[in-house]
C-alpha positions in Angstrom: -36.4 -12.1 27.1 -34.6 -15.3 27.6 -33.6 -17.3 24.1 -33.4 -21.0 24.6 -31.7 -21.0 27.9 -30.9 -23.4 30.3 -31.9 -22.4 33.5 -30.1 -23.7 37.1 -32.4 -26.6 39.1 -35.4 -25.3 41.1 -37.7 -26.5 43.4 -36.9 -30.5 43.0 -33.8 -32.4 41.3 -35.4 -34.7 38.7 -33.6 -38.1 40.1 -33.0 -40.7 37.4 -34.9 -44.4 37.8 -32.4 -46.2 39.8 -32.3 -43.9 42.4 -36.1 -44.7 42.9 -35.0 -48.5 43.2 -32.4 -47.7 45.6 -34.6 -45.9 48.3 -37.2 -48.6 47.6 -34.9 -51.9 47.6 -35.9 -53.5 50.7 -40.0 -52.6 50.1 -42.2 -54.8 48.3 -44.0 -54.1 44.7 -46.9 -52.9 45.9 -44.8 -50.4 48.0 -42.8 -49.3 45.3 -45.4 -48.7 43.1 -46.6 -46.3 45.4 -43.0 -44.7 46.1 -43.2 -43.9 42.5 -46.3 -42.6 41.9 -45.5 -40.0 44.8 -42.3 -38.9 43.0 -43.9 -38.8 40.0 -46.5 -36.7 41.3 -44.0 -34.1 43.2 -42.2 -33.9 40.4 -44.7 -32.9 37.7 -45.5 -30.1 39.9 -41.7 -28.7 39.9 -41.4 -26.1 37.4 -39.1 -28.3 35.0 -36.8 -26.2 33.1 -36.7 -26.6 29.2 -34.2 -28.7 26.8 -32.9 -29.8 30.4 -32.5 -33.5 31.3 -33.5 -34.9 34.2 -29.2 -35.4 35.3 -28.3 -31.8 35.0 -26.6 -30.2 37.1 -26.0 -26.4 37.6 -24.2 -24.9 35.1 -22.5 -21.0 36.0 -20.9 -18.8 33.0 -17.5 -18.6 32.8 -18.0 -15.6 31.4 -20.8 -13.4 31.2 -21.1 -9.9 29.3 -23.4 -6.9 30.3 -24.1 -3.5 29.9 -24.3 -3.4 26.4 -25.9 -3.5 23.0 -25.4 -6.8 21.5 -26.8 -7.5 18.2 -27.6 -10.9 17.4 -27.8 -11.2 14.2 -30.8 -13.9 15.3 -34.6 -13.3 13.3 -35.9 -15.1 16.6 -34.2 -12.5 19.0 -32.2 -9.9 17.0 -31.3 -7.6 19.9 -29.9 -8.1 23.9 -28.2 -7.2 26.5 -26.5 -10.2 28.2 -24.9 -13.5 27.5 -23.5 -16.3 29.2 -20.4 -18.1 28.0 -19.3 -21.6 29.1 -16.5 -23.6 27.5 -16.4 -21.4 24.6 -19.7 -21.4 23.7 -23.0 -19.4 24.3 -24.9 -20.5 27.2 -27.5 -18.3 27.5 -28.2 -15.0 25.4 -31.3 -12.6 27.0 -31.6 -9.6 30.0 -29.6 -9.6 32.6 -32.1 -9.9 35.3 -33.6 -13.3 33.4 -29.8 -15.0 32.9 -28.1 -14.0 35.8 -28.7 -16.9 37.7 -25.7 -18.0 35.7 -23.6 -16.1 37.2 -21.0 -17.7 39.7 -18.5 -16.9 42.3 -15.5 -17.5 39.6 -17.5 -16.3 36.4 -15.7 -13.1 35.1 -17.8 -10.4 34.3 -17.0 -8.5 31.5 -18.4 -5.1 31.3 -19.3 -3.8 27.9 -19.9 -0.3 29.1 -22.3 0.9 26.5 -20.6 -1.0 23.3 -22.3 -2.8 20.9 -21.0 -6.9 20.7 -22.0 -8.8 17.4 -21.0 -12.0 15.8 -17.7 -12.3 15.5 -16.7 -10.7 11.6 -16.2 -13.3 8.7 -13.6 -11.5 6.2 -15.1 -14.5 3.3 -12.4 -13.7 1.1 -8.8 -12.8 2.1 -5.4 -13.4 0.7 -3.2 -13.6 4.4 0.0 -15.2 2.8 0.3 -12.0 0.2 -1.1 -9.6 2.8 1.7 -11.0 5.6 4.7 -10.6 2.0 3.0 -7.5 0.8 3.6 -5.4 4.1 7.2 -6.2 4.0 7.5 -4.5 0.4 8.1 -1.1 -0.4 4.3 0.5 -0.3 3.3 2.6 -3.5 -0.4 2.6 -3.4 -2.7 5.0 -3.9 -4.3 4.7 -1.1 -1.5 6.7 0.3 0.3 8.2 -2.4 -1.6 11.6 -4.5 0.9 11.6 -7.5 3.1 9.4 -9.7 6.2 11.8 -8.7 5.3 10.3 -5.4 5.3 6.9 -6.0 8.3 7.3 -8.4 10.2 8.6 -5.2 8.9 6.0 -3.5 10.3 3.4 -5.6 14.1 4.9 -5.6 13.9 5.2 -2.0 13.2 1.7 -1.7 16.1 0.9 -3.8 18.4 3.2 -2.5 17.9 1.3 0.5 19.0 -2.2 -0.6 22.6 -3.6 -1.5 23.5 -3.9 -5.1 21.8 -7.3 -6.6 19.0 -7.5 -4.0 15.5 -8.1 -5.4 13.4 -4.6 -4.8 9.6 -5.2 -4.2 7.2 -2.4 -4.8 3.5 -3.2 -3.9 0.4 -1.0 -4.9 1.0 0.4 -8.5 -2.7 1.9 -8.9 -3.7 4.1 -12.5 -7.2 3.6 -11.6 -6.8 5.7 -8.5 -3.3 7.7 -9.4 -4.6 9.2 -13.0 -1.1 10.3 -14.2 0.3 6.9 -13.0 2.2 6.2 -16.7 2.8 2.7 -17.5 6.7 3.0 -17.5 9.2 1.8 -20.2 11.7 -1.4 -19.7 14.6 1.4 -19.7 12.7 3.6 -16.8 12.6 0.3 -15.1 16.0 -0.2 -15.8 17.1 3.3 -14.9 14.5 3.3 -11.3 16.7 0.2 -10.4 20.1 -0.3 -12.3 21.8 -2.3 -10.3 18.8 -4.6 -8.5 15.8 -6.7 -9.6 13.1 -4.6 -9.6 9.6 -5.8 -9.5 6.4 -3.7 -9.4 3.3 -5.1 -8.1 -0.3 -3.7 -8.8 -2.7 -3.4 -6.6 -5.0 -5.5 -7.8 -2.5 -8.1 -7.8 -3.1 -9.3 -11.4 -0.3 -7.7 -13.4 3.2 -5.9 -12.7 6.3 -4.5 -14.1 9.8 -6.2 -13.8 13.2 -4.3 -15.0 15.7 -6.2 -17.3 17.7 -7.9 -14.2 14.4 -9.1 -12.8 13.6 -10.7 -16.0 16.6 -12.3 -16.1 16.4 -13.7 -12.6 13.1 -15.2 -13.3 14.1 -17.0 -16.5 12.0 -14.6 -18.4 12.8 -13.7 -22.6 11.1 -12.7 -25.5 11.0 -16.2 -26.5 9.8 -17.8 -23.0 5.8 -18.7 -24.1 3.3 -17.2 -22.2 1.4 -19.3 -19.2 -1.9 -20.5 -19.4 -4.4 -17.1 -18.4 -1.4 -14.6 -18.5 1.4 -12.8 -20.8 4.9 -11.4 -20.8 3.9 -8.3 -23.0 5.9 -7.5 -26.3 6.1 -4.6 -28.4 5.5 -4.2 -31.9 9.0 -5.8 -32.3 8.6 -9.2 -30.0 10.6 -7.5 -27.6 9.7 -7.7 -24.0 8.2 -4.4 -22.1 8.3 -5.4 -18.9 4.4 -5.5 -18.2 3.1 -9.0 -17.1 0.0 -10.2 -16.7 -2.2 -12.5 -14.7 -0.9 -14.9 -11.9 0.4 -17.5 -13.0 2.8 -15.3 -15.5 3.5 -13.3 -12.1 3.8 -16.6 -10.6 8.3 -16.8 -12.4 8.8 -14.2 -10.6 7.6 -14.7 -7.3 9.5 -18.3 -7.8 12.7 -16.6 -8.2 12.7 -14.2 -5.1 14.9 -14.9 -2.6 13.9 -17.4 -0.1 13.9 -17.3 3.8 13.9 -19.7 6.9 10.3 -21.0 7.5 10.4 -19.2 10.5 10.6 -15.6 9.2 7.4 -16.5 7.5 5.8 -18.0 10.1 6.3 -14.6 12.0 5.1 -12.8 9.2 1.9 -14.8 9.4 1.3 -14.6 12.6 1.8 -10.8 12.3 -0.9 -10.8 9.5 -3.5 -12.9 11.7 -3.0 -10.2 14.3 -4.1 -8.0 12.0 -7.0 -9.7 11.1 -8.5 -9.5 14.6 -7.5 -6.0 15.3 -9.8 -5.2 12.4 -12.6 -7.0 13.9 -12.4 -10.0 12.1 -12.2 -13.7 14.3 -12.9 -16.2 11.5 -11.0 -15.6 7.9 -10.9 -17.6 4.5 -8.7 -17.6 2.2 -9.5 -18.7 -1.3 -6.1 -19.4 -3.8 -3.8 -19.8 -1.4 -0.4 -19.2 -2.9 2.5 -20.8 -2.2 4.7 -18.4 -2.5 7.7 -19.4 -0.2 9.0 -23.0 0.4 6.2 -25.1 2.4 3.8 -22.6 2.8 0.6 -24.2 3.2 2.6 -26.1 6.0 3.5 -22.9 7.4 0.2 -21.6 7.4 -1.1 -24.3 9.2 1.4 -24.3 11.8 -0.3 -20.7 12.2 -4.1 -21.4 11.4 -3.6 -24.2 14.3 -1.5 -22.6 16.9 -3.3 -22.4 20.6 -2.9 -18.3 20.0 -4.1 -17.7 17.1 -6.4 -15.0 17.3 -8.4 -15.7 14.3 -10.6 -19.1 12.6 -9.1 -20.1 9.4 -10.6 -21.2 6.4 -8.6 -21.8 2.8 -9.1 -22.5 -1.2 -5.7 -23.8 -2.0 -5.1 -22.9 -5.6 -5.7 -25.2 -8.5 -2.4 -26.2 -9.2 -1.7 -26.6 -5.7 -4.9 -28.3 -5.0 -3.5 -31.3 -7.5 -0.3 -31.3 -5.9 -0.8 -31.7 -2.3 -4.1 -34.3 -3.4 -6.0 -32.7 0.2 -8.0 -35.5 2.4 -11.7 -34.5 2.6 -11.7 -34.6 6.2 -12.9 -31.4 7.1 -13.4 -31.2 11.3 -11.3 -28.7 12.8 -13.1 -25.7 14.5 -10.0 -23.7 13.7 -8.3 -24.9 10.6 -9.9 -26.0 7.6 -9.8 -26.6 3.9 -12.6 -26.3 2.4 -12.0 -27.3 -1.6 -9.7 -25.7 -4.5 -9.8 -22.0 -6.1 -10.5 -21.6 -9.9 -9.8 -18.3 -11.8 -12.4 -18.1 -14.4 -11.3 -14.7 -15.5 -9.1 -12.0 -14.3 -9.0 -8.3 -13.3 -10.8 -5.5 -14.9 -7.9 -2.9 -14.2 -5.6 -5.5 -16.0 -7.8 -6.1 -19.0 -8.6 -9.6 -17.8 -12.7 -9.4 -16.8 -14.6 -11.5 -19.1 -17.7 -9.4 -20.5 -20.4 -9.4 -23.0 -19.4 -6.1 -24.4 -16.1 -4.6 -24.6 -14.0 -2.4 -22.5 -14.4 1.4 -23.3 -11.5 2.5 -26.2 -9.7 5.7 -24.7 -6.1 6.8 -23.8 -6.7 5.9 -20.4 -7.3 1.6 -21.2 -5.2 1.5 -23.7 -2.1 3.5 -22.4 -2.0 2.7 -18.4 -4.3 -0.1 -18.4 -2.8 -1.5 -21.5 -6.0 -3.2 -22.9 -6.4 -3.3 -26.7 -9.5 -1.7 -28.4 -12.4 -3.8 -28.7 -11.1 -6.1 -25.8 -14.0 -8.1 -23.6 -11.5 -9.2 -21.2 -10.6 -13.2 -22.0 -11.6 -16.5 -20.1 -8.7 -18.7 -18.9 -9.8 -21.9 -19.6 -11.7 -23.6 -22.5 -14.8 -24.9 -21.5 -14.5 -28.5 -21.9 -11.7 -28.0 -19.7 -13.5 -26.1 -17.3 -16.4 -28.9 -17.2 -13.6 -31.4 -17.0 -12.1 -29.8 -13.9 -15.2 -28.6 -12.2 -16.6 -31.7 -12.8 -13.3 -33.8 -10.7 -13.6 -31.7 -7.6 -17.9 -31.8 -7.6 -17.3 -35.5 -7.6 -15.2 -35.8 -5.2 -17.5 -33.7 -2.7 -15.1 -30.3 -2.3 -16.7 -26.9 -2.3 -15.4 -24.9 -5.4 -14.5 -20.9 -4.8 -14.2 -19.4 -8.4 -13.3 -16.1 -9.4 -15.4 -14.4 -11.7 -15.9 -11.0 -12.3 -17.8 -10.4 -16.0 -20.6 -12.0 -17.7 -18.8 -14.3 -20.0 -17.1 -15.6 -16.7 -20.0 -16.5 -14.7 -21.7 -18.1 -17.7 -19.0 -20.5 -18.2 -18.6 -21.5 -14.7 -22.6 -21.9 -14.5 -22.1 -24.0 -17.2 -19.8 -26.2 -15.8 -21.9 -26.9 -12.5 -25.1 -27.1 -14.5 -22.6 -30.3 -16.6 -21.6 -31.4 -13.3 -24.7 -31.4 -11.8 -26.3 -33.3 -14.6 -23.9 -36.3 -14.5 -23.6 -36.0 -10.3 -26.3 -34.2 -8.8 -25.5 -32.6 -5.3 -28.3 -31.4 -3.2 -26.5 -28.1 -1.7 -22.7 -27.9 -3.2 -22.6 -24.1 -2.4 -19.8 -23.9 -4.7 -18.9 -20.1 -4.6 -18.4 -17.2 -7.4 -15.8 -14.8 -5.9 -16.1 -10.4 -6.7 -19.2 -10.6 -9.5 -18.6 -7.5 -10.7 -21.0 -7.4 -13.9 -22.7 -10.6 -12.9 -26.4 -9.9 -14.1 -29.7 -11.1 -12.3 -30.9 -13.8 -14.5 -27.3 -15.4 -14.1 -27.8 -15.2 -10.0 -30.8 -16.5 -10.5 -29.2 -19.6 -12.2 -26.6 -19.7 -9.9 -29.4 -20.1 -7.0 -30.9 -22.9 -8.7 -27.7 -24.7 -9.2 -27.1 -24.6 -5.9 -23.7 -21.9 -6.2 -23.5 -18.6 -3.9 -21.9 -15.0 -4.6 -19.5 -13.0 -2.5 -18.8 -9.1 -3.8 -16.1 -7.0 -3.5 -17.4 -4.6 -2.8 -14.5 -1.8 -2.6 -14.8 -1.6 -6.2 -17.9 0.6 -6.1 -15.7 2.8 -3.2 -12.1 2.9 -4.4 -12.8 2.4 -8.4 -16.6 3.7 -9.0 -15.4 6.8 -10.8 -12.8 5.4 -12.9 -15.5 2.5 -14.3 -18.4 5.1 -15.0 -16.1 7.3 -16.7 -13.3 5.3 -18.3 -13.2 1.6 -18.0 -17.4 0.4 -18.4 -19.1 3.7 -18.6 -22.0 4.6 -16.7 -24.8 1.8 -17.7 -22.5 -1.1 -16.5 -21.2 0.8 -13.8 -24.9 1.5 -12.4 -24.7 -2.5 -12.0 -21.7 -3.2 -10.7 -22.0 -5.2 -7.7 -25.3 -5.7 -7.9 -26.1 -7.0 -4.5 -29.9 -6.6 -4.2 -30.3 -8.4 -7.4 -28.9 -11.2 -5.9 -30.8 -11.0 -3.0 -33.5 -11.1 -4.8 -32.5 -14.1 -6.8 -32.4 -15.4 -3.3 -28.7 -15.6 -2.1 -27.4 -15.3 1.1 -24.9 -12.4 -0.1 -21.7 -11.6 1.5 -18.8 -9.1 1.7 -14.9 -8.8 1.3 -12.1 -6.7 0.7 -10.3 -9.1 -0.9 -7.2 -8.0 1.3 -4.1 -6.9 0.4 -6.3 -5.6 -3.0 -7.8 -3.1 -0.7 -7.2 -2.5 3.0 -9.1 -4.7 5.6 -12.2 -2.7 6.7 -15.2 -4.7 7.4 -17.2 -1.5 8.3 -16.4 0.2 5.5 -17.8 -2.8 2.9 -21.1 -2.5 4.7 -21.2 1.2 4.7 -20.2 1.0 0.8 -22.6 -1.9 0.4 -25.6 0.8 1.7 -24.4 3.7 0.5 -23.3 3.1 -2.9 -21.2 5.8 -2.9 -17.6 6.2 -4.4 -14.8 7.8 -2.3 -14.7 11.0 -4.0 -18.2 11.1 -3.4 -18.9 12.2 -7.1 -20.9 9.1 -7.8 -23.5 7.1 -6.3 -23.9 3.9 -8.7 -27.2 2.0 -8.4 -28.8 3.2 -5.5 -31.0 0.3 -6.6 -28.5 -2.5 -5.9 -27.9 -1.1 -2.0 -28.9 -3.4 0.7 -30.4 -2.2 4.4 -27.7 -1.8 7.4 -29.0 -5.5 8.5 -28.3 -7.3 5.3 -25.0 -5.7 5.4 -24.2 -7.1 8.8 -25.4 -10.3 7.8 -23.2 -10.5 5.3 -20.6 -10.4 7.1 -21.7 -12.5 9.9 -24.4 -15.4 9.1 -24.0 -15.0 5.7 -20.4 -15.9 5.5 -20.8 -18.8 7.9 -23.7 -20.1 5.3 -21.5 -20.3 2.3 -18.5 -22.0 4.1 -21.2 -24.5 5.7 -20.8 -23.4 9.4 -23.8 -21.5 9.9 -24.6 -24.0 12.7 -21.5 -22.8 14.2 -21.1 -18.8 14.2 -22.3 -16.4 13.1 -25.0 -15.1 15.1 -25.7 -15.3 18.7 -27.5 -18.1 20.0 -27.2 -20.8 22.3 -24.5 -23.8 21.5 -22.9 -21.6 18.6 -19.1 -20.4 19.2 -18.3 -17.5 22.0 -17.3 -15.2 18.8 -17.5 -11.7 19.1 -16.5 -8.2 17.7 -17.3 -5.7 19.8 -17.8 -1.6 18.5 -17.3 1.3 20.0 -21.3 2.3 18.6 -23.9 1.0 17.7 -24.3 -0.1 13.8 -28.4 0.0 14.5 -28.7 4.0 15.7 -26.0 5.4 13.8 -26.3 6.6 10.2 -24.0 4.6 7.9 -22.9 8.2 6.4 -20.6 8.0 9.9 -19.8 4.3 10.1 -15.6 5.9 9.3 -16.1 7.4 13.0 -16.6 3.8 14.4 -14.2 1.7 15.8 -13.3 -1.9 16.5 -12.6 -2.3 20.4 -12.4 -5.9 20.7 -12.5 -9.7 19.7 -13.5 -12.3 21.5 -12.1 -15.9 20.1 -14.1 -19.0 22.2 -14.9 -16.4 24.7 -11.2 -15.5 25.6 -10.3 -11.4 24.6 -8.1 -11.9 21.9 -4.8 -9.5 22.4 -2.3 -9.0 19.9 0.9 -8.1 21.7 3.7 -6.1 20.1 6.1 -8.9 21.4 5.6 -12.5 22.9 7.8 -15.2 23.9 6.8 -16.8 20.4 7.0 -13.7 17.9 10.7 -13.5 19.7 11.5 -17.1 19.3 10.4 -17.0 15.9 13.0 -14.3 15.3 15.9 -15.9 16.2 15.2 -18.8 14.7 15.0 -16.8 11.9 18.4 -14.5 12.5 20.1 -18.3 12.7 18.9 -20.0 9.8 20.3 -16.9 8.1 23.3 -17.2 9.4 24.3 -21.0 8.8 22.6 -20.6 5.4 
């Protein structure tokens, strides 16, 4: 089956008007009344190819893929086994034997041999400046550590490897994973790193642990007032523990880090974006994007727009960013955009932060290594005229909001605000964005639908967390709902999927199979097998989905004629094969504008960058 394609001429060239005048120039009227008639005649019995004008001439692929399974991602036509790529778009999408005619002597034929191609991946919420910082730190996560004597090793190791008074970062501190993780003391800080800032990250990225000379260097003491959203925790005493939570009070520390030439983060970034692609991933976004070294939303753009780089970019700035740079609204670049600002409406549930109706379970486990008082419900980190008051500016103004929202107090309070803003400035489709939804419940997506906002999930909760919520943090009922992706199908949402990278390793094929399956990674626990979507909705949301809620679903995002030349291609097929062994499939290839993206351990640039690098050092 051929979809929409534009076929080479056949039979007779459609001439345009004047070329009818100049054969008939020298007869009289009557003659070339006649003249036309006869063309006009010929002509409508020529088999006139469709959406073709009558000046077209024959157009070959300059690339054109066979010989495998290509998903679509297209209602119209959701399977193939041939396309035709021209100037980095689709040309034609069907069988081979209807759309080889497009086939020249210098198109390249790339040969799929038995792989499945689809829509290029959309990883709709990322963090690439803290993924590119947080491989350069010392890994302690659970993901690859089983006890806290091996992350405690970990840590000394990473020290021992440092001169004395060099800052020690420690990435992946994880109690919800590592049970016997204890929530160390100030003076274990002190004693892990006597001689060096030390400064412990979690995973989730919400909260951390610094050691006395840390707190120093960031300007931090018992008497330093706590940020808007976050704490530096005290005991009993007002004296500092070391535990902070929340962003913006990680934010003092991150500030006082040592500093780098631009260029040794430009190679970290384009190190991260190479990543992105090898996962499978060519367009990413990037909602509250830090700046987290000098210039870097300059830096990242250097990146995002470089003639290499291997992936699409899309980015939230954060808030306070947001207000400083004051962004223009221009929004036309195909590989670099920004797309409005990033809200926090609540924080982490592993840090205590998640805004919900009812409060976190009361146990040894939330109050001693989570650290979150009995009878908590998680806090909201702004007011709500001053929520309204914000939300309000930036609907106004025409941006597209991402907010992050994880309980039900959360998403009421955001709602809220969009429902105020849309009362005093009504938009027709903002598409203004609640990020993770963890307890979001169905009559608040359908709300959400009606005011014209759209949910993304993280999904990797239910995988790398589901047994620590049913039996510690929300207990079973709430856990049963978590994520509840069918609901908001149902509500009508076009629902997406992230990993919310570095939170949890990039793995677009595991979110879908977690988004089917329901199933945690001990596989003790399947939580609301009524809240799993089919295997297409799950490649949807990663494909069409995403490119709905960041407005380019005209773009990418599935395969059809005049959309982008994006393309991941599997090693199976996600159709044949049972999601159960989804772990077993890999990602081959990407294809960026039609061009196979390759990610080489060195270039010319990565090498430039490097010395740049090794001489800013060394004059400053």
């Amino acid at each position: 089956m051929i979809q929409n394609q534009i076929p080479p001429q056949k039979k007779l060239l459609y001439y345009p008007h004047n070329l009818i005048l100049s054969v008939s120039k020298r007869l009289n009227f009557t003659n070339y009344f006649y003249c036309l008639c006869l063309f006009i005649a010929l002509a409508t019995q020529a088999e006139k190819p469709p959406n073709q004008s009558p000046a077209t001439a024959i157009v070959y692929a300059d690339k054109f893929f066979q010989n495998g399974n290509i998903i679509t991602v297209d209602e119209n036509n959701p399977t193939a086994k041939a396309i035709a790529v021209y100037q980095g778009k689709i040309l034609a999408v069907g069988n081979k034997e209807d759309i080889s005619s497009y086939i020249g002597s210098d198109t390249d034929i790339v040969d799929l041999d038995g792989k499945t191609l689809l829509p290029g991946f959309i990883d709709i919420h990322t963090h690439p400046i803290l993924s590119a910082m947080m491989a350069e730190t010392a890994d302690i996560s659970g993901f690859n550590h089983q006890s806290q004597d091996e992350v405690i090793a970990s840590i000394k190791a990473a020290v021992a490897e440092k001169n004395k008074g060099e800052w020690v970062l420690a990435y992946g501190w994880d109690p919800a994973i590592l049970r016997d993780l204890q929530q160390p003391t100030l003076a274990q800080l002190d004693q892990w790193a006597p001689d060096n800032p030390l400064f412990i990250i979690s995973q989730t990225l919400h909260s951390a642990f610094a050691n006395s000379i840390a707190l120093e260097k960031a300007g931090v003491d018992k008497n330093t007032p706590d940020p808007s959203g976050g704490y530096f925790e005290k005991d009993t005493n007002g004296e500092l523990t070391g535990f902070i939570v929340e962003v913006n009070a990680m934010a003092k520390f991150t500030k006082a880090t040592p500093k780098f030439p631009k260029s040794a983060y430009i190679y970290l970034l384009t190190k991260q974006f190479e990543r992105y692609a090898e996962a499978g991933y060519t367009t990413i976004v990037a909602p509250g994007l830090q700046a987290m070294f000098p210039q870097a939303l300059d830096s990242f753009r250097q990146v995002a727009e470089h003639d290499d780089s291997p992936v699409r970019t899309f980015v939230y700035p954060t808030h306070e960013n947001f207000k400083q740079q004051g962004f223009p609204s221009t929004k036309v670049n195909l590989q670099f955009k920004i797309l409005g600002p990033k809200l926090w409406i609540d924080g982490s549930p592993y840090a205590g932060g998640m805004a919900m109706n009812q409060p976190y379970l009361s146990n040894d486990f939330t109050k001693n290594k989570l650290g979150i008082s009995t009878g908590s419900k998680g806090h909201l980190n702004f007011t709500d005229q001053a929520l309204i008051d914000i939300v309000e500016q930036y609907h106004r103004q025409g941006w597209q909001i991402s907010a992050h929202v994880q309980g039900e107090r959360a998403a009421k309070q955001f709602l809220d605000a969009v429902a105020a803003a849309q009362d005093v400035f009504p938009r027709k489709d903002p598409r203004h964005r609640m990020e993770h939804n963890a307890l979001v419940t169905y009559t608040q997506f359908q709300r959400a639908y009606a005011l014209g906002v759209t949910p993304s999930f993280y999904i990797d909760h239910i995988y790398y967390y589901g047994d620590a919520l049913t039996e510690l943090i929300v207990g079973p009922q709430r856990a049963e709902r978590y994520m509840a992706l069918n609901s908001a199908k149902k509500a009508g949402h076009h629902v997406s999927l992230h990993t919310d990278t570095p939170s949890s390793p990039l793995g677009a094929l595991r979110a879908m199979q977690v988004a089917i399956t329901r199933t945690t990674r001990s596989e003790q626990y399947q939580l609301g097998p009524q809240e799993a979507i089919s295997v297409e909705d799950s490649i949807k949301a990663l494909t069409i989905n995403a490119a709905w809620q960041i407005f380019e679903e005209k773009s990418r995002g599935s395969i059809e004629v005049g959309k982008l030349a994006d393309f991941t291609v599997l090693s199976d097929n996600l159709l044949t094969t049972p999601a159960i062994n989804w772990a077993d499939i890999k990602v081959t290839n990407t294809y960026v504008a039609g061009e196979l993206v390759e990610s080489d351990t060195w270039s010319w640039r990565k090498l430039s960058l490097l010395s740049q690098t090794a001489w800013g050092l060394l004059f400053n």
